[in-house]
C-alpha positions as a Markdown table, in Angstrom:
| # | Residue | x | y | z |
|---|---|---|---|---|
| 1 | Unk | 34.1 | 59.0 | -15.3 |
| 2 | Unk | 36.4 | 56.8 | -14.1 |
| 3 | Unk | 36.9 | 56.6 | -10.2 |
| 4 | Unk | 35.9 | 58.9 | -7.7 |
| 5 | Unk | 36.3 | 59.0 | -4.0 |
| 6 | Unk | 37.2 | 55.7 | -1.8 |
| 7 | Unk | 34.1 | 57.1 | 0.5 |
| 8 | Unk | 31.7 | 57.1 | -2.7 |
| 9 | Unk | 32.9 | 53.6 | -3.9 |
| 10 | Unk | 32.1 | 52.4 | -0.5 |
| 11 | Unk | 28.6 | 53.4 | -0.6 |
| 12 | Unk | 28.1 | 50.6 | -3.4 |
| 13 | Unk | 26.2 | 47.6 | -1.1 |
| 14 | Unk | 26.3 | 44.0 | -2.7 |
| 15 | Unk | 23.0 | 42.5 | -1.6 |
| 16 | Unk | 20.4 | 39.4 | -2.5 |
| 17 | Unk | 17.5 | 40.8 | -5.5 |
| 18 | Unk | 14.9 | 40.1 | -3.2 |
| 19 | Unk | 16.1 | 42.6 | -0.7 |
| 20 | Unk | 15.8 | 45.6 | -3.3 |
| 21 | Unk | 12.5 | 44.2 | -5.4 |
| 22 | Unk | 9.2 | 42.7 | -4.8 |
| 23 | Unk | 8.7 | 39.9 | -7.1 |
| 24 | Unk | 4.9 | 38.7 | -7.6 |
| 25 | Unk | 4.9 | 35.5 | -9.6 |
| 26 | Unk | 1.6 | 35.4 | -11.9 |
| 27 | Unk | -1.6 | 33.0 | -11.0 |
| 28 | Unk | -4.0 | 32.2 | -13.7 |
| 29 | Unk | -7.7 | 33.1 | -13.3 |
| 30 | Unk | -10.4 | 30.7 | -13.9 |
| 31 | Unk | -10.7 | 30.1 | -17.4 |
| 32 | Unk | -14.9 | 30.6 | -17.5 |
| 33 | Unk | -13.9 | 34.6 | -15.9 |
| 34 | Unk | -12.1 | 35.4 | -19.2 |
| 35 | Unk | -13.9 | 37.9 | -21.8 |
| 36 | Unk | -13.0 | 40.0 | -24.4 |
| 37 | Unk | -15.8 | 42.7 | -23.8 |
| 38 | Unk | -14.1 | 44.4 | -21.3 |
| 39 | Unk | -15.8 | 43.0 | -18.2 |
| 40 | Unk | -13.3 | 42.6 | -15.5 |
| 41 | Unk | -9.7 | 43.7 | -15.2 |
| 42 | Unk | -7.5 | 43.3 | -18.1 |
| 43 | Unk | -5.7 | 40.0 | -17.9 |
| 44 | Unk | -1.7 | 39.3 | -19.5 |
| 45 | Unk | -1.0 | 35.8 | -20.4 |
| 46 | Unk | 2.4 | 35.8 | -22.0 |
| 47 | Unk | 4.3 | 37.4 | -24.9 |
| 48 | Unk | 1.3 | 38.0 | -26.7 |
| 49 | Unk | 0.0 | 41.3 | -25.2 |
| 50 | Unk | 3.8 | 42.6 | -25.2 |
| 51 | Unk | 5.0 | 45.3 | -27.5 |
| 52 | Unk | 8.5 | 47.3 | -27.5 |
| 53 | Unk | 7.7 | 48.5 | -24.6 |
| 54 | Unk | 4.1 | 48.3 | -22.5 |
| 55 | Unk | 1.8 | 45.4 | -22.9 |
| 56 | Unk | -1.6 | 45.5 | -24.5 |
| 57 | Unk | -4.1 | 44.2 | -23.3 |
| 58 | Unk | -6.4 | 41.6 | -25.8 |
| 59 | Unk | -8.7 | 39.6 | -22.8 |
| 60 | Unk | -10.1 | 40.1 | -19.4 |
| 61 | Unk | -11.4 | 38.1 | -16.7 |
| 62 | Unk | -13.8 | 39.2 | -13.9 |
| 63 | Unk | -12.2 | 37.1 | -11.2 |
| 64 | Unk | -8.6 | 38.7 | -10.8 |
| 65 | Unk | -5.7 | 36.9 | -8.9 |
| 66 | Unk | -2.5 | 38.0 | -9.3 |
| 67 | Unk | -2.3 | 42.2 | -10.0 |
| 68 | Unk | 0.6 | 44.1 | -11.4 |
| 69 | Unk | 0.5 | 48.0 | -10.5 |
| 70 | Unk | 1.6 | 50.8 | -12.7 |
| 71 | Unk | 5.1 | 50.9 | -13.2 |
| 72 | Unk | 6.5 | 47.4 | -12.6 |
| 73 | Unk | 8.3 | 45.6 | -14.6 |
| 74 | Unk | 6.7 | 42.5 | -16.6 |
| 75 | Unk | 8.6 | 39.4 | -17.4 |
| 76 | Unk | 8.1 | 36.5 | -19.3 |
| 77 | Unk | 8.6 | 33.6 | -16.9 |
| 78 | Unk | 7.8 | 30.5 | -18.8 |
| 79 | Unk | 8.7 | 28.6 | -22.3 |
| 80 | Unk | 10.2 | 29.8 | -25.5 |
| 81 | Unk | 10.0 | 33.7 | -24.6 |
| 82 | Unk | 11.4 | 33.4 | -20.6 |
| 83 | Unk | 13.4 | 36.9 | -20.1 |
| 84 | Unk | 11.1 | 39.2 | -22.4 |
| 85 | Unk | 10.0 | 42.4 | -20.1 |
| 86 | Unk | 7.6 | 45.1 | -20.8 |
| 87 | Unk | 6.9 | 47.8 | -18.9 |
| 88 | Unk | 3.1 | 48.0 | -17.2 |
| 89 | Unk | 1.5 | 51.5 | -17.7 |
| 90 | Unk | -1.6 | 50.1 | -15.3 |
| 91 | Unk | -3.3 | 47.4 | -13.6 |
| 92 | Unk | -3.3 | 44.0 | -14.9 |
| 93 | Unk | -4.0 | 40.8 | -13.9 |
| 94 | Unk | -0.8 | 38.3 | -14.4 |
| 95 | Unk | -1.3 | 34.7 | -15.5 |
| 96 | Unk | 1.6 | 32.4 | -14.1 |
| 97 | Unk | 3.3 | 33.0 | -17.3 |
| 98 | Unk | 4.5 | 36.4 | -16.1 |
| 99 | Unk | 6.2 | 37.8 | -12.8 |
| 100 | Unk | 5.2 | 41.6 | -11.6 |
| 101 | Unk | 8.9 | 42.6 | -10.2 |
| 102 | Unk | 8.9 | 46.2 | -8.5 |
| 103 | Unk | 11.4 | 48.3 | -6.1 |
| 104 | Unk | 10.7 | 47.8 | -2.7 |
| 105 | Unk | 11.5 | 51.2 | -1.1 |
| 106 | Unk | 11.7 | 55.1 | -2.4 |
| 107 | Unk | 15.3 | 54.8 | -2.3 |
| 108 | Unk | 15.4 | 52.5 | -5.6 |
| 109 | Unk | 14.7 | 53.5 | -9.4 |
| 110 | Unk | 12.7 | 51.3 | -11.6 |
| 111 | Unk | 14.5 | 52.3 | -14.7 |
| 112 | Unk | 18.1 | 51.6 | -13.0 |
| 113 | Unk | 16.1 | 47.8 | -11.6 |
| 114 | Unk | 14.8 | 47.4 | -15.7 |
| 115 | Unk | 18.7 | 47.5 | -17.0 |
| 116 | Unk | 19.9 | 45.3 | -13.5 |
| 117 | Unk | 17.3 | 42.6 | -14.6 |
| 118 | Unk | 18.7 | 42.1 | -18.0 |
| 119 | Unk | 21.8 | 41.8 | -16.7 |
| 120 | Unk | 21.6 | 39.3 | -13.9 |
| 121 | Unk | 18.6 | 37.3 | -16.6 |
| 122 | Unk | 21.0 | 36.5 | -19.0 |
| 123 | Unk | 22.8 | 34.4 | -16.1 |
| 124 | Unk | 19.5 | 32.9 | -14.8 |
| 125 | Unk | 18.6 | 32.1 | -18.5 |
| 126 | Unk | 22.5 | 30.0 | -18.8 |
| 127 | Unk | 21.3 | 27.6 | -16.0 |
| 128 | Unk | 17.9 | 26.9 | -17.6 |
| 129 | Unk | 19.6 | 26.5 | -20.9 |
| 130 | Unk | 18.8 | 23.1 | -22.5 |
| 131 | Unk | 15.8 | 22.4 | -20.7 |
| 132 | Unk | 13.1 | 20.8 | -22.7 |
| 133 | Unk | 11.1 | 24.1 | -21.1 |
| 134 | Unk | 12.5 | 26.9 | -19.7 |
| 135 | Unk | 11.4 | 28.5 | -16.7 |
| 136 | Unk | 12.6 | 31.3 | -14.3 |
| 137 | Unk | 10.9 | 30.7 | -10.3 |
| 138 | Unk | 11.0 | 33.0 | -7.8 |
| 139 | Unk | 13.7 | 31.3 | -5.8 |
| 140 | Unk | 16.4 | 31.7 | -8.4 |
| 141 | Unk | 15.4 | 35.2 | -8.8 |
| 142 | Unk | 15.2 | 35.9 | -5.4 |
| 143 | Unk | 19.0 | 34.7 | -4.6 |
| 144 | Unk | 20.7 | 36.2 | -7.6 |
| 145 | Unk | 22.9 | 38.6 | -5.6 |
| 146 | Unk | 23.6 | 42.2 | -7.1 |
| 147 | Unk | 25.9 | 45.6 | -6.4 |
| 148 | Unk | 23.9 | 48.6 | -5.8 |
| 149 | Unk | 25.1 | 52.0 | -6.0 |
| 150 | Unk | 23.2 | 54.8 | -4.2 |
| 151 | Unk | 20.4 | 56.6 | -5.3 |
| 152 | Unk | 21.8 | 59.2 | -7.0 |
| 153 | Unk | 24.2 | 57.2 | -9.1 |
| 154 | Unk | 21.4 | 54.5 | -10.1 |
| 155 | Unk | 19.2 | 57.6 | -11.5 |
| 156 | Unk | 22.4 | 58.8 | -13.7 |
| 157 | Unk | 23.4 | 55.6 | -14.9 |
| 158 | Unk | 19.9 | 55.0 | -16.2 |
| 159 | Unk | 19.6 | 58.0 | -17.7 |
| 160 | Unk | 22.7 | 57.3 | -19.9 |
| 161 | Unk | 21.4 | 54.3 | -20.6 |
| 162 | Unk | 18.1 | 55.4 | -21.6 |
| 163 | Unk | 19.7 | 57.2 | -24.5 |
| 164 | Unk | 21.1 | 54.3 | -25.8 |
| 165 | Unk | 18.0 | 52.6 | -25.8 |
| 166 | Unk | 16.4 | 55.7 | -27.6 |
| 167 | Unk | 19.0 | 55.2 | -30.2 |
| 168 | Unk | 18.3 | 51.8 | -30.6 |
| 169 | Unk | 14.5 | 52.2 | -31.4 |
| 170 | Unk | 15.1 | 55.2 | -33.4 |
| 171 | Unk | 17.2 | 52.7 | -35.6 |
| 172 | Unk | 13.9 | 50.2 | -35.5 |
| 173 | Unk | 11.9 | 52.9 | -36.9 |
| 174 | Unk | 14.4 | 53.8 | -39.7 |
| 175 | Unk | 14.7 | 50.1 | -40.6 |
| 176 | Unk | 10.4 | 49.3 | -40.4 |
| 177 | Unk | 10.0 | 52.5 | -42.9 |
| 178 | Unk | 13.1 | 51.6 | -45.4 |
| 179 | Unk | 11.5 | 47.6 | -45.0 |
| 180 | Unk | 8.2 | 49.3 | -46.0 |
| 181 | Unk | 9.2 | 51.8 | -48.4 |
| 182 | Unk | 10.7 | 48.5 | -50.4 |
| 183 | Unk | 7.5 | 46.6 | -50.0 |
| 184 | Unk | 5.7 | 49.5 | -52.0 |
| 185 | Unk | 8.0 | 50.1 | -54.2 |
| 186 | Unk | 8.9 | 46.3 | -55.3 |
| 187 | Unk | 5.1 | 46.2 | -55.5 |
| 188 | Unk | 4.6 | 49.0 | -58.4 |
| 189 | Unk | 8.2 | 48.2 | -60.3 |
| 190 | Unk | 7.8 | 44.4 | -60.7 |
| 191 | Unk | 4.5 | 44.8 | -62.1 |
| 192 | Unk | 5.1 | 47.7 | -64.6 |
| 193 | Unk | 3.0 | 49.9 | -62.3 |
| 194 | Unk | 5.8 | 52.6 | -63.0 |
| 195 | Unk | 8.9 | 52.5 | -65.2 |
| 196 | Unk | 12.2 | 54.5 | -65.4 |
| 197 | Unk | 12.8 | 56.5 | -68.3 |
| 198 | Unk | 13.7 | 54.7 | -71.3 |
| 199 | Unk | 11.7 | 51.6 | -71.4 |
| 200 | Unk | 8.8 | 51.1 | -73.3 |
| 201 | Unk | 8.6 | 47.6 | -74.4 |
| 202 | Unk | 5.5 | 45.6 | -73.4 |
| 203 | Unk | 6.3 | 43.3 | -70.7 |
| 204 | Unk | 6.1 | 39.4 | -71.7 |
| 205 | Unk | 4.2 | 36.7 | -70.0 |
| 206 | Unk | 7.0 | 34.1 | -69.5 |
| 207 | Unk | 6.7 | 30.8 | -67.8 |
| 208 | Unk | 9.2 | 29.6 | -64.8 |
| 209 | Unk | 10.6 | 26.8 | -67.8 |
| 210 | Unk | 11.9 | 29.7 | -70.5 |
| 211 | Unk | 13.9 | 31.9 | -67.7 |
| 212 | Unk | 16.3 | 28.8 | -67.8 |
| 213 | Unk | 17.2 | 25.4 | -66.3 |
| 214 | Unk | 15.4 | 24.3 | -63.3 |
| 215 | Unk | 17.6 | 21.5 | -60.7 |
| 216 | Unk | 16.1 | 19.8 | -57.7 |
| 217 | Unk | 18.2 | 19.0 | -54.6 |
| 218 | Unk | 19.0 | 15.3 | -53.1 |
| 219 | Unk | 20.5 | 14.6 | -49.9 |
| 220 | Unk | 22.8 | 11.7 | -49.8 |
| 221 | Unk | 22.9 | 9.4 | -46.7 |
| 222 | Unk | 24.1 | 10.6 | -44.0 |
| 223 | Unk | 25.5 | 7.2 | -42.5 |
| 224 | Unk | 28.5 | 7.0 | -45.0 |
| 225 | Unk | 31.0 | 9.0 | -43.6 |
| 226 | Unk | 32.7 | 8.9 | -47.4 |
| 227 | Unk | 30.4 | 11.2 | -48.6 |
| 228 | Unk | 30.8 | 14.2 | -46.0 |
| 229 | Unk | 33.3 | 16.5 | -44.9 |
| 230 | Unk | 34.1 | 16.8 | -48.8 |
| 231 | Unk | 35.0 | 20.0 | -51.2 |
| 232 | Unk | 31.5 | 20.9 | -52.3 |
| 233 | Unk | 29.3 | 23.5 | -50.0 |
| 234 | Unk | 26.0 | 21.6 | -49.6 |
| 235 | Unk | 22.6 | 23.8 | -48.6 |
| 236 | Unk | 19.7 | 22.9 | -46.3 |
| 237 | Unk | 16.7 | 25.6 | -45.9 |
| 238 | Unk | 18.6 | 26.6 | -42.3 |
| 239 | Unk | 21.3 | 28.1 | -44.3 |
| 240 | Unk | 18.7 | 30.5 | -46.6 |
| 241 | Unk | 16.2 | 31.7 | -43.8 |
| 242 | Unk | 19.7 | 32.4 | -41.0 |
| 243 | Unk | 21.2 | 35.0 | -43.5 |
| 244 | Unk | 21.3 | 38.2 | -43.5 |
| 245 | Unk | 21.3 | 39.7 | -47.1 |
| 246 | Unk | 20.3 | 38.4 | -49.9 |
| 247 | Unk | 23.8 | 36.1 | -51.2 |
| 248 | Unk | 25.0 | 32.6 | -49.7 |
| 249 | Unk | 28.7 | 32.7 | -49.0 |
| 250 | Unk | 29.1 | 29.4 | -47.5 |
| 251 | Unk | 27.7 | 26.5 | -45.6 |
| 252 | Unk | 28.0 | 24.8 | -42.0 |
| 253 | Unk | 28.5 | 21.6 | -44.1 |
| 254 | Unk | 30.1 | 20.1 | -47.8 |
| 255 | Unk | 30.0 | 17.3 | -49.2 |
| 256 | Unk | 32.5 | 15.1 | -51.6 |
| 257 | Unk | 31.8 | 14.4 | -55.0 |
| 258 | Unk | 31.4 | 10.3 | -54.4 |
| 259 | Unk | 28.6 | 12.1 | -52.0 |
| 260 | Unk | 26.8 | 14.5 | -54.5 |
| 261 | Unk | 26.6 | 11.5 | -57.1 |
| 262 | Unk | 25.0 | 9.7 | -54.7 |
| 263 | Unk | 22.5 | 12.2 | -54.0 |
| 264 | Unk | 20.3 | 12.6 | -57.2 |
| 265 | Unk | 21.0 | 16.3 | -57.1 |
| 266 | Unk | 23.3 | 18.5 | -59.3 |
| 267 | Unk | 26.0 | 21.0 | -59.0 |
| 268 | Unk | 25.2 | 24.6 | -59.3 |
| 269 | Unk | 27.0 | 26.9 | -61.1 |
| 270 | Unk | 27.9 | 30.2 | -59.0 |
| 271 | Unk | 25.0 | 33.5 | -59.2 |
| 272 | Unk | 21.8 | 31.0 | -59.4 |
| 273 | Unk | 18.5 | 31.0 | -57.8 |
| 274 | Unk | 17.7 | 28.5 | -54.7 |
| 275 | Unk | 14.5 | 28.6 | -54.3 |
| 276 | Unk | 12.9 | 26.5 | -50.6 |
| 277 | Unk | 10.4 | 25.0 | -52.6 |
| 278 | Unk | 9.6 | 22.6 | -49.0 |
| 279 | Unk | 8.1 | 23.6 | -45.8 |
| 280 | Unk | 9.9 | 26.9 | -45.7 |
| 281 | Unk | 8.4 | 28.2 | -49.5 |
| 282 | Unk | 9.4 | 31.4 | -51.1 |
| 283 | Unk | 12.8 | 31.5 | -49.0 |
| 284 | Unk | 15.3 | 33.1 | -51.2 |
| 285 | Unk | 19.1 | 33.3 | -52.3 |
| 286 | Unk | 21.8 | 33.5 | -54.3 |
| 287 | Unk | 25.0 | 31.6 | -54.0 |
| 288 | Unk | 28.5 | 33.2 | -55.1 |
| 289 | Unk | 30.2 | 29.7 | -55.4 |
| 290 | Unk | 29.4 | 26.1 | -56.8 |
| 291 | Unk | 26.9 | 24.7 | -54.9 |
| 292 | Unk | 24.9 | 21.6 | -54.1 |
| 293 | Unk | 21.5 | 21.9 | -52.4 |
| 294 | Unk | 19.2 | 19.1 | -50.1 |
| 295 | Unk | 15.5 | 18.0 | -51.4 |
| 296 | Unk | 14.3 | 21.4 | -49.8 |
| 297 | Unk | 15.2 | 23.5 | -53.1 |
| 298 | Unk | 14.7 | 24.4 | -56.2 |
| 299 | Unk | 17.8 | 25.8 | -58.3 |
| 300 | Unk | 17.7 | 28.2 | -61.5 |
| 301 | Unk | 19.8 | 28.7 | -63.5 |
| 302 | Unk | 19.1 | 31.8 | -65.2 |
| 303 | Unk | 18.9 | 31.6 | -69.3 |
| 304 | Unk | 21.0 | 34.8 | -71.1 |
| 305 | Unk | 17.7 | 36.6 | -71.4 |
| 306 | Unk | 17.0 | 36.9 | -67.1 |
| 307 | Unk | 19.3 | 38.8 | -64.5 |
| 308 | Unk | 19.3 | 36.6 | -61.2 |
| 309 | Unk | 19.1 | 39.7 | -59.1 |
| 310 | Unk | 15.9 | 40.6 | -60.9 |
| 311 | Unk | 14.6 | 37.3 | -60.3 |
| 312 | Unk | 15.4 | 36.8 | -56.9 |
| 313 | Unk | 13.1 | 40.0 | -56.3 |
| 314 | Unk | 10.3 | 38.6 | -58.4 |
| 315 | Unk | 10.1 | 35.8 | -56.6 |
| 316 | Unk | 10.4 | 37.0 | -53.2 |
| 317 | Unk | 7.8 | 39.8 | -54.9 |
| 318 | Unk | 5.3 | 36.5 | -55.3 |
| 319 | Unk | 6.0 | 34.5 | -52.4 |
| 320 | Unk | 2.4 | 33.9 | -51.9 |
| 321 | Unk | 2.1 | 32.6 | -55.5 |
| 322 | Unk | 4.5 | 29.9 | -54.5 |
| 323 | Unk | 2.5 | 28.8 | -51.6 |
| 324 | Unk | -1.0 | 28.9 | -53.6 |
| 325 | Unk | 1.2 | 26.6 | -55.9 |
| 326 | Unk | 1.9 | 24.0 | -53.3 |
| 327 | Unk | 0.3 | 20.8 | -52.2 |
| 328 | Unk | 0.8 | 18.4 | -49.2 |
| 329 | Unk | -0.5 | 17.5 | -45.8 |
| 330 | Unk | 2.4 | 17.0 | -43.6 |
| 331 | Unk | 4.1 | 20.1 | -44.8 |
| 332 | Unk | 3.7 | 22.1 | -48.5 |
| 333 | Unk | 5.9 | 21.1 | -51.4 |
| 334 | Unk | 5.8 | 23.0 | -54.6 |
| 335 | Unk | 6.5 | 20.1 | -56.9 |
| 336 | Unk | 9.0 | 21.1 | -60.1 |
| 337 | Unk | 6.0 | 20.5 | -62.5 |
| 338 | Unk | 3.7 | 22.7 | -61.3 |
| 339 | Unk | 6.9 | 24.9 | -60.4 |
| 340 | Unk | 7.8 | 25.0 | -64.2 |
| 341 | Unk | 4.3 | 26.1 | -65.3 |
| 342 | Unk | 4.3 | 29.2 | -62.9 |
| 343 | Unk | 3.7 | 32.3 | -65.2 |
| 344 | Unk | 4.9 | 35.9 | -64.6 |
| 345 | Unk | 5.2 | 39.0 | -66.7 |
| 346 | Unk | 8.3 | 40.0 | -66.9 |
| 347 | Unk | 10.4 | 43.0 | -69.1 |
| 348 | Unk | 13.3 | 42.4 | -71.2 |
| 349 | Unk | 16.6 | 42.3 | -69.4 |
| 350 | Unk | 18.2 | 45.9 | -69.4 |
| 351 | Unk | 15.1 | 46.7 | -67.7 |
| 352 | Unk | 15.3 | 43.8 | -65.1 |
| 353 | Unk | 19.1 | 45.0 | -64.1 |
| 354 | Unk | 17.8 | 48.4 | -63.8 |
| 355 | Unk | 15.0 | 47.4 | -61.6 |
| 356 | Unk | 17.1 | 44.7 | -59.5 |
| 357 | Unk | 19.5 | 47.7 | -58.6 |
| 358 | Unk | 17.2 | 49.9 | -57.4 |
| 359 | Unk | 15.9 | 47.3 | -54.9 |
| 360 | Unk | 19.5 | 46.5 | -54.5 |
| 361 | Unk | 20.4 | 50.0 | -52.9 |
| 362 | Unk | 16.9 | 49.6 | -50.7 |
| 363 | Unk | 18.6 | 45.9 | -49.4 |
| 364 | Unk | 21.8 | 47.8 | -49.3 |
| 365 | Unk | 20.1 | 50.4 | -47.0 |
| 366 | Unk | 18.1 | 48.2 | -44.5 |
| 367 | Unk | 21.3 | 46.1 | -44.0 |
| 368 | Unk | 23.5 | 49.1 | -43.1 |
| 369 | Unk | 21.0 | 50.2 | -40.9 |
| 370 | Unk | 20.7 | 46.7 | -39.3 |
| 371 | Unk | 24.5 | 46.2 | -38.6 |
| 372 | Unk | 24.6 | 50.0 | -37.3 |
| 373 | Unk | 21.6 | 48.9 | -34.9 |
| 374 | Unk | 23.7 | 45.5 | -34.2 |
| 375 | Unk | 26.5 | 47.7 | -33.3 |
| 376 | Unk | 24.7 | 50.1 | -30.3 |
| 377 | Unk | 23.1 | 46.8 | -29.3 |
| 378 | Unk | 26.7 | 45.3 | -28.3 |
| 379 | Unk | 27.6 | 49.0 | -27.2 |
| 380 | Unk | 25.0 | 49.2 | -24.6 |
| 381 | Unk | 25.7 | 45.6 | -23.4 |
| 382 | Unk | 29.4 | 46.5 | -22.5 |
| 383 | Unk | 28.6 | 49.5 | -21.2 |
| 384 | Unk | 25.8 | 48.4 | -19.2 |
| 385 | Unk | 28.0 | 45.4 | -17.2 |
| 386 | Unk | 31.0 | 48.3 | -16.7 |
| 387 | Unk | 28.3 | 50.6 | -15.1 |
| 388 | Unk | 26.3 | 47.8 | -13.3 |
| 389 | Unk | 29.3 | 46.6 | -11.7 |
| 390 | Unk | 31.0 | 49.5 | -10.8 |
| 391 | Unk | 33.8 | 48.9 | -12.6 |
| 392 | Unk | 33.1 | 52.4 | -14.6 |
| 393 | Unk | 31.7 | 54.9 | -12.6 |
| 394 | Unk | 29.8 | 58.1 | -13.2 |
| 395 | Unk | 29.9 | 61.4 | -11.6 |
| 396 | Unk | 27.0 | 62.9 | -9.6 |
| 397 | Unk | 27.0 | 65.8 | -7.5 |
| 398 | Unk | 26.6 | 64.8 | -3.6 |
């Protein structure tokens, strides 16, 4: 794959975008044309009406401005979602929120322009990095100078490309039906709907108080450098909702233990519940180490007669509960009285290990399959800057 003839390389010609694509920057439509009865053309906003892959359409408006055409590529040009594309499969009208970008002349392909876009994006979106909104313009598009092989070689290279990309949403699918296949089945096992063989106990109604001791976090100030940089990992909510199973390892901070008896909260003993009982309710996890937690937790430490695992599945089971359970204006809190008199029926504990390791293996499953998406993910993005570049090329017959 590697090299071919001097004459072939040379046909490579480095150029400005705007002299292989037509970019149409979006105009909004008056706001009294818009409808949602169909009248009109239908009208794209912003990340919204994307999907995967083409955009679907929710409004119209019957006084078009801007118009995308069949086949041109839809990006997201404005605030928290700048560099999302779709792909339009008709007319649409485009609100400034999106740019139409589409080849200029017969002798480009649109797939090969859709994977030269991501590339040269992710160096538009490092110079609007850190600004209070981001935005791409049609100048910096426009200048962004590329290497474009002929025809030919752009049609292969997307092609090898595209397979990657099938890959990758095959992997989505596997993932969404494992995620849903858990949902279902965490729904019939933690409420006795079903039962492995064995078990025939009645299931007791046990409140939050009985499955053992229940700890509230404390933060300690953060103005005394005495109290940071310590021995003991110290959890906020940030560290629960960024991980990606169901077990805390560590923490971006610690604190001392002058610090954590300053803070009104308590250590926790290793293979515990914490439990975001503030703003972020219901998130989950379990720590593997001692562990100290901010006022955004509650910690549990199971009693001999629960199984962690098989609680941190009934709660994540009854996240909603939590949230009916909470009060407050600002943001929810669930308060560790009315936490404490949370009821749930629950069976005895050879049954909850038995039940926590069948949702175990389904976790077990949706994270392999995660990491093996991860993986063709960073696959595709080397390969696609060696084969954008030129600095791996493909063979094509002349």
């Amino acid at each position: 794959m590697r090299n071919l003839t001097s004459d072939n390389i040379n046909k490579w010609e480095t150029t400005s975008f705007s002299k292989i694509a037509e970019i149409v920057m979006g105009q909004s439509p008056p706001g009294a044309s818009y409808n949602s009865d169909g009248i009109g053309i239908p009208l794209l906003n912003g990340p919204t009406e994307f999907t995967d892959r083409h955009p679907i359409a929710r409004q119209w408006t019957s006084n078009p401005t801007k118009i995308c055409e069949d086949g041109d590529i839809l990006l997201c040009v404005r605030g928290s979602s700048t560099g999302r594309m779709n792909i339009s499969d008709g007319e649409y009208c485009i609100g400034r929120g999106i740019a139409a970008i589409r080849k200029k002349t017969q002798k480009g392909s649109t797939e090969y322009l859709h994977y030269l876009l991501e590339i040269i994006l992710h160096e538009i979106l490092r110079r609007t990095a850190g600004s209070t909104f981001p935005n791409i313009d049609k100048k910096s598009l426009s200048s962004i100078h590329v290497s474009m092989p002929p025809i030919i070689e752009q049609v292969k290279i997307a092609h090898i490309l595209s397979t990657w990309d099938e890959a990758i949403a095959v992997t989505e699918k596997l993932i969404a039906a494992l995620k849903q296949r858990k949902k279902g089945l965490m729904q019939r096992l933690l409420t006795g709907e079903i039962r492995f063989p064995g078990f025939k106990d009645e299931w007791n109604e046990i409140s939050v108080e009985n499955m053992g001791e229940i700890f509230s976090g404390g933060t300690p100030s953060t103005s005394n450098p005495e109290y940071w940089d310590g021995e003991i990992f110290w959890a906020t909510p940030t560290n629960i909702t960024s991980l990606e199973n169901r077990y805390i390892t560590e923490t971006d901070r610690k604190i001392t233990k002058r610090g954590l008896l300053n803070s009104s909260a308590t250590l926790i003993e290793p293979f515990s519940l914490l439990i975001c009982t503030r703003a972020t309710i219901g998130e989950l996890a379990i720590n593997t180490m001692p562990i100290t937690t901010n006022q955004g937790f509650k910690s549990l430490v199971p009693n001999k007669d629960f199984e962690v695992n098989f609680l941190y599945y009934l709660f994540q089971q009854n996240k909603n509960k939590l949230i009916r359970y909470s009060n407050g204006s600002t943001f929810l809190e669930l308060s560790k009285k009315d936490f404490l008199k949370m009821r749930f029926f629950v069976p005895g504990k050879k049954e909850q290990s038995v039940i926590a390791e069948a949702l175990n293996f389904h976790d077990d499953a949706i994270e392999l399959s995660e990491k093996y998406q991860e993986q063709i993910k960073f696959q595709k993005k080397g390969l696609m800057q060696r084969l954008l570049t030129g600095q791996v090329r493909v063979k094509v017959k002349e």
